[in-house]
N, C-alpha and C positions, 0 to 999 in steps of 0.2 A: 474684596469682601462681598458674600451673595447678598442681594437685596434681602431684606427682613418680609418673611409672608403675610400678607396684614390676615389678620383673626376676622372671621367669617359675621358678618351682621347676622344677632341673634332675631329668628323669629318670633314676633309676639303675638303677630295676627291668627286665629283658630280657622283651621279648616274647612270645608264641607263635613266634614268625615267627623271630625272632633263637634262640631255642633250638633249632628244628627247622634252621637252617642249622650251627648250634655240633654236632648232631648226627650232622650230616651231615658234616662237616670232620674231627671225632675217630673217627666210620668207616672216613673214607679216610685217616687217618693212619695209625690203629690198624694197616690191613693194607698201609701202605706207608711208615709211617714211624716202625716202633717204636725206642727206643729204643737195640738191638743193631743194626738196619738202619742209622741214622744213624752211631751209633758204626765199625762196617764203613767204612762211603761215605767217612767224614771219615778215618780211615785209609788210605786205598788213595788219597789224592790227588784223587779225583772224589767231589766231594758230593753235586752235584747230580744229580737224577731226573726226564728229561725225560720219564716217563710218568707221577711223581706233579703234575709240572705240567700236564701236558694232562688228567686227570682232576680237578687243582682249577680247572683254568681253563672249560676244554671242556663237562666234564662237569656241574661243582656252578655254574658260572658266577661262579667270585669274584674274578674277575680286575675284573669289568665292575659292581662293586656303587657302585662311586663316578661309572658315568658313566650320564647318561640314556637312556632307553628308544630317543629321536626319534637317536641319535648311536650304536649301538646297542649298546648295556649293559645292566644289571641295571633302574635307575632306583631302587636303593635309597642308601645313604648313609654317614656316616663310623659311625654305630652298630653296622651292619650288618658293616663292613670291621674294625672293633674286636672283635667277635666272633673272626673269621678269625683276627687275630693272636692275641687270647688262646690257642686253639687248636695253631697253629703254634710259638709260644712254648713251651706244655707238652710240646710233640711236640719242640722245638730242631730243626725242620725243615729243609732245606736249603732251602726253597724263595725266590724273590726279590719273593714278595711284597711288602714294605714299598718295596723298590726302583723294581720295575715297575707295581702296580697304584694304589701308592697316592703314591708323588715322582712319578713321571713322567705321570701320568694326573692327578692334580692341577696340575702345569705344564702341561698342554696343555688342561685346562678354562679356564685361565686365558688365554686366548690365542683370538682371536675364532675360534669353534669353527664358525662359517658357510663361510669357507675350506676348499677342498679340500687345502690344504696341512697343518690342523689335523686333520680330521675325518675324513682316510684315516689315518692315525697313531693316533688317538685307538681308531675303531674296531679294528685290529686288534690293539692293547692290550687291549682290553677282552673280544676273544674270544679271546686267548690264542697268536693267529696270531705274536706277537715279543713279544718281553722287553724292556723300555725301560730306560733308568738316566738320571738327573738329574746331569750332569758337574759334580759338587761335590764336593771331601775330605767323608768321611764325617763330619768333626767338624765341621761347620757349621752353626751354632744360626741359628732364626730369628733375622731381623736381623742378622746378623753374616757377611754374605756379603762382604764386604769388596772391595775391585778386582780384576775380571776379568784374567784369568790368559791370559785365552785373547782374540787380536788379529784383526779379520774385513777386509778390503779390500771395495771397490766392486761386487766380484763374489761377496761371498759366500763367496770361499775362507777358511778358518779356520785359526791356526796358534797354536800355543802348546802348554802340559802343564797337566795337573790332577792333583794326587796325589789318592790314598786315594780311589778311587771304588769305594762296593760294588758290585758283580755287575757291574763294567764289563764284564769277560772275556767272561761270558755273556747279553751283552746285544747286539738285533740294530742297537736305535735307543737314539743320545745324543742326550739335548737339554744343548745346549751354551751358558751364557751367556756372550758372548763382549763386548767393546766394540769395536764398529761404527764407521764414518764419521762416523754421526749421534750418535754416542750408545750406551747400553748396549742390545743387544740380545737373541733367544733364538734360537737356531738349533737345526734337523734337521740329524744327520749318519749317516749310514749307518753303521754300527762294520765293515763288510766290504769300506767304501769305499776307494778310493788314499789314499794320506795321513794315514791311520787306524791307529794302532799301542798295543797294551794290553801293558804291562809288570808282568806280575803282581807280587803282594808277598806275603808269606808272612804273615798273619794270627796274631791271637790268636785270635781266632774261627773255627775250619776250617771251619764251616760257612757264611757267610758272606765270601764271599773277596772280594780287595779288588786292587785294578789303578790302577796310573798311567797317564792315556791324555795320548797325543802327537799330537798334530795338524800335519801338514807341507803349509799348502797344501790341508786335505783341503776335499772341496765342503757345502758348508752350505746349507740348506733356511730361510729365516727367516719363524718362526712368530711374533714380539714384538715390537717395538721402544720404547725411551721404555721411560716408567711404564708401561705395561701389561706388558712384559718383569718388571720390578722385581717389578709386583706377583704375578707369574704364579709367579714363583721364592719368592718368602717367603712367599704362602701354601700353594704347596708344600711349602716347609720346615717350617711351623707347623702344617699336616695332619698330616706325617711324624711330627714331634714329640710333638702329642698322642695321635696312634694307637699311638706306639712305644711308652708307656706299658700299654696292654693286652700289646702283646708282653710286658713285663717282669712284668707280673702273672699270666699264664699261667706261665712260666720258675717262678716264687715259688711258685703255687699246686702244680706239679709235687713242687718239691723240700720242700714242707711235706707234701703227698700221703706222698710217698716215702719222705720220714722219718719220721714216724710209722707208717706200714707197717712199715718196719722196724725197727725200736725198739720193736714188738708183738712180732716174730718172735723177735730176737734177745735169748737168756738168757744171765743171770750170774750167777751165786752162787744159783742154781733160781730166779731169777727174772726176768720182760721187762727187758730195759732200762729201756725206756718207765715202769716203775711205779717208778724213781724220781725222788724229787719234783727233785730238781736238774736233772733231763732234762723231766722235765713243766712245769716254769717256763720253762724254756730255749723249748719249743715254745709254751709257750703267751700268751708272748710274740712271738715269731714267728707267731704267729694272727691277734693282733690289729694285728700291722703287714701283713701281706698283706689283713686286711679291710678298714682303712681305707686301702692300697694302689687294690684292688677301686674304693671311694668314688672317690680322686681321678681314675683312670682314668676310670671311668663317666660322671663329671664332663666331662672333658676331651673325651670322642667327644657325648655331648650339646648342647653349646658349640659343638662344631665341626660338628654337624649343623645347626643350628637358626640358626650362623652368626652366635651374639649378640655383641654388643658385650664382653662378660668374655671370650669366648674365648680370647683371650692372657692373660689371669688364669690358666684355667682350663689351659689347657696348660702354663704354666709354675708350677705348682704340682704338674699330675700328674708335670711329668717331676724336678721338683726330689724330690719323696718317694718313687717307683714305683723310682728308678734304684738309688738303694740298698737299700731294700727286697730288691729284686732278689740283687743283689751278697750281702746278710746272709743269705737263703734258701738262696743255695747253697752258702755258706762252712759254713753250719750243718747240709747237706746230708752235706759232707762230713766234716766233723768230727765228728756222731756215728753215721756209717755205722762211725766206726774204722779199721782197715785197709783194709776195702775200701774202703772213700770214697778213700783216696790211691793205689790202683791205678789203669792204664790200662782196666785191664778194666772196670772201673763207669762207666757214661756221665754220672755226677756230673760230673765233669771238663768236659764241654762244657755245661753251663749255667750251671756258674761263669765259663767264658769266654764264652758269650754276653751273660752281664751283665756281665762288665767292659767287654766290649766294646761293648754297648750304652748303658753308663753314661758315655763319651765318644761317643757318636754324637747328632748335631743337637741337639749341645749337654751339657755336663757338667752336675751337679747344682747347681755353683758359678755357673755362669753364668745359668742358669735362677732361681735364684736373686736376682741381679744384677736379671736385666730384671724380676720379680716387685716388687721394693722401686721400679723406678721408675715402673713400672703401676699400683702403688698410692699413691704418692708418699711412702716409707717411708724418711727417710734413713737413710744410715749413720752407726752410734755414730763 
């Protein structure tokens, strides 16, 4: 019998290359998307910042980190794009990165990218020329995309509804999985197209907002069909999934930042908060779940660079521990900011809602969970 190949030590250490992009990313946050900037934006009803998107996209090029040089992108990878959201997470950015660059640029790598129907798409995602969204409910865990929602004719025309899709509103191109004549399919649909209608929803996340799109009839572009569709869409999903995980590590590392910052500043009885020991356990527990957060993330964009066979171990491990992680960072954000942690005025408030809202997105903790015990073949008690 051949010796068994041992499985490759995942790298968790960042690069040169991956720090000087991370620095580049919290520049351009820093002067366009601090803190009171977002908090403004998410108040006033418009979140979004079509100029911090043309300077992340345009400018730093990280729209285009997930697609090849020869298709014309970055030609770097899911490590590289895990960077981004770490980043964007700490910032609670409005931007639709996880939407556009990295679900719908993953659906469309999946998808024979030699066609001009694929690879006019692909490119203009990747230079930042349209915003794409992946027509799924935001809660949809790999694997778990369940029967199409949306019904396609002979011609292409597509008709049906998809709730809870993030950044449909502002998005120029859907890919739509629809079922076809033949079978399950993917389709292009113009979102400014006839028969193209986005029904906003009001969010727990303002910053990321979220649309019901309606399809009557409208015209459809088909980029998939068969298994290659299926598989274009779930490894989409399980891109999405494992890179959301840096998002929620970024979110955590912020609101651990922030709170010990302030819990230095903030005196009681002549002394920091922070120096007592009840607050210093509290934190210093909170350290060590955002570091081995850090691990399973790093984990999970490694995996999904390198494209190994744990892959789906490793993403459904990061998002099973990252999600709450998340959610504890900012509960604990808030709770010992004190009163100001419970005003509107401290933008605590929007990163507890991005991690709740993130903690239902492509996939709950419980679910991740779920497919984790059958990946490893772990029954249930």
């Amino acid at each position: 019998m051949s010796p068994t190949t041992p499985a490759a030590t995942p790298d968790l250490l960042y690069s040169e290359e991956e720090e000087a992009l991370r620095a580049a990313v919290r520049g351009l946050l820093a002067d366009r998307a601090d803190p009171a900037t977002v908090l403004a934006a998410a108040e006033s009803g418009r979140p979004r910042d079509p100029d911090l998107w043309r300077a992340l996209t345009a400018g730093i090029g990280a729209a285009g980190l997930l697609v090849p040089e020869k298709l014309g992108g970055q030609g770097a990878g899911p490590r590289e794009a895990a960077v981004v959201l770490e980043e964007l997470g700490r910032a609670v950015a409005p931007a639709p990165y996880l939407t556009s660059a990295v679900l719908a640029v993953t659906a469309l790598l999946g998808c024979d990218t030699g066609r001009p129907e694929v690879a006019g798409p692909l490119a203009a995602l990747a230079e930042g020329r349209t915003v794409g969204a992946l027509a799924v409910p935001l809660p949809t865990a790999p694997g778990g995309t369940g029967p199409a929602t949306v019904r396609a004719d002979a011609a292409g025309a597509l008709t049906g509804r998809i709730t809870s899709v993030a950044d449909a509103a502002g998005a120029g191109l859907l890919l739509v999985p629809a079922d076809g004549p033949d079978g399950p399919a993917l389709y292009a649909v113009e979102a400014a197209a006839d028969g193209v209608r986005s029904e906003p929803v009001t969010p727990l996340d303002l910053t990321r907002p979220l649309a019901h799109v309606v399809l009557d009839g409208a015209a459809g572009r088909p980029l998939a069909r068969g298994e290659q569709a299926c598989a274009a869409v779930e490894r989409a999903l399980r891109t999405g999934a494992g890179l959301l995980a840096s998002e929620q590590l970024g979110l955590a590392e912020w609101c651990l930042t922030e709170t010990v910052r302030y819990t230095r500043e903030r005196t009681q009885f002549g002394r920091p908060i922070g120096s007592f020991q009840a607050l210093k356990h509290r934190m210093a527990a909170l350290w060590l779940d955002v570091a081995s957060a850090r691990a399973a993330a790093r984990n999970a964009a490694d995996a999904l660079a390198g494209d190994t066979p744990d892959a789906p171990v490793a993403v459904a491990v990061a998002q099973a521990y990252c999600a709450p992680v998340a959610v504890r960072a900012a509960e604990e954000c808030i709770q010992l900011h004190g009163g100001i942690g419970m005003t509107w005025e401290h933008p605590a408030h929007l990163f507890l809602k991005r991690a709740k809202s993130d903690e239902l997105a492509l996939g709950t903790p419980g679910r991740h969970r779920a497919a984790l015990a059958g990946l490893v073949d772990l029954a249930a008690p």
